[in-house]
N, C-alpha and C positions, 0 to 999 in steps of 0.2 A: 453623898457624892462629894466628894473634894472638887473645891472649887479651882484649885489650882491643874485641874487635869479636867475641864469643861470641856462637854461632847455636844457637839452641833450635828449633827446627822453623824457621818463617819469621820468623820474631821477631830482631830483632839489636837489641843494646843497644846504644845508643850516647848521649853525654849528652846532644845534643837530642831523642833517642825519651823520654828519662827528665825531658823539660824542665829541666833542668840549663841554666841562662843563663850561669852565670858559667865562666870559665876555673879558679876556684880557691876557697875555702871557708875561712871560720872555722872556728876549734875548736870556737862556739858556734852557728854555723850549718849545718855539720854535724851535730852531736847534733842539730839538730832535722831538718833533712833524712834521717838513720837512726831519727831516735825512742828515744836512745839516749843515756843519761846520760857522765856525763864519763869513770868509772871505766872503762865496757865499751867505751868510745869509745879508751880509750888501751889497753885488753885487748889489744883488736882491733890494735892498731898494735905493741905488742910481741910480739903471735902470729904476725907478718907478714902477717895476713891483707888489712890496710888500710895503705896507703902515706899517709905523711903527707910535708910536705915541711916545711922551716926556712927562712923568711927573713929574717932576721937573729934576730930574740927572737923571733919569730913564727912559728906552726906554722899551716900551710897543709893543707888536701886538695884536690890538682886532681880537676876533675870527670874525667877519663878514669881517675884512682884510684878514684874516688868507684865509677864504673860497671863498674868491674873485678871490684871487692866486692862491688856487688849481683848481677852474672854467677854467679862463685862459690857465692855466697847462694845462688840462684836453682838453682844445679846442685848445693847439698849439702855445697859443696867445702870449707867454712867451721866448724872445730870448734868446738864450744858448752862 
């Protein structure tokens, strides 16, 4: 199963279920798409729990990361 297409009963997450428009994400539009400040936002990224990506000086989250982590979230799988 791809973890990136997680099925919970009938429910599949995908980033247009999660209205997710864009391919890829600020550091600052992020935090506010998780509701989640800078510190726990890079927690997350050094936990592995959240994949960030680098493009050149610039730290990206793609939305199919983005929706991987609320999966996760969503099943528990995500240490606090």
């Amino acid at each position: 199963m791809n973890h990136r297409n997680t099925v919970m009963g009938s429910d599949m997450l995908t980033p247009q279920t999660l209205g997710l428009t864009k391919a890829a994400y600020s550091v600052n539009e992020t935090m506010a798409l998780l509701s989640l400040g800078r510190t726990s936002l890079y927690s997350l990224v050094k936990s592995g729990d959240l994949r960030s990506t680098k493009y050149g000086k610039k730290t990206l989250f793609l939305a199919t990361d983005i929706t991987a982590f609320l999966a996760k979230l969503r099943e528990g799988q995500v240490a606090q």
